[in-house]
C-alpha positions, 0 to 999 in steps of 0.5 A: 583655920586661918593658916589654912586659908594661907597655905592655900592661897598659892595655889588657887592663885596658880589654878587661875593663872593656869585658866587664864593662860592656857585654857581661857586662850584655847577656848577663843581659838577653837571658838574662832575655828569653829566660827570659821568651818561654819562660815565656809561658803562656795567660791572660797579658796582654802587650804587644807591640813594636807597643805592642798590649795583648793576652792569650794564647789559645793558646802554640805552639813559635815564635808565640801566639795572643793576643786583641786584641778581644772576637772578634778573636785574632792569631798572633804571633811569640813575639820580639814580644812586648815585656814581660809586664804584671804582674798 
């Protein structure tokens, strides 16, 4: 019973080195992102996956609204955007 127990050891020990650096880390990064789309606000500038430089107009439940050009505004979806830029 007790070799068992032994044999096993190596692996439960490499499922939790697995948890703690891929999975554990992942979850804190998403939980960041999510933190951020949901912190959006009018007025700030935003990068999107596209790799357009645009500034919030207007913020809805799933997308914005953000000005591109002087006149020119787009709706996007929220999980496009790809990071805030710091002011």
């Amino acid at each position: 019973m007790q070799n068992q127990v032994t044999s096993l050891l190596p692996l439960l020990f490499f499922i939790v080195l697995m948890y703690f650096l891929f999975i554990r880390p992942q979850q804190r990064e998403q939980k960041k992102r999510r933190e951020m789309l949901n912190a959006l606000k009018e007025g700030d500038k935003v990068v999107t996956a596209g790799g357009m430089h645009a500034v919030i107009t207007k913020v809805k439940d799933d997308s914005l609204l953000v000005r591109i050009a002087p006149n020119v505004e787009v709706e996007l979806q929220k999980s496009g955007v790809a990071y805030l830029v710091k002011q």
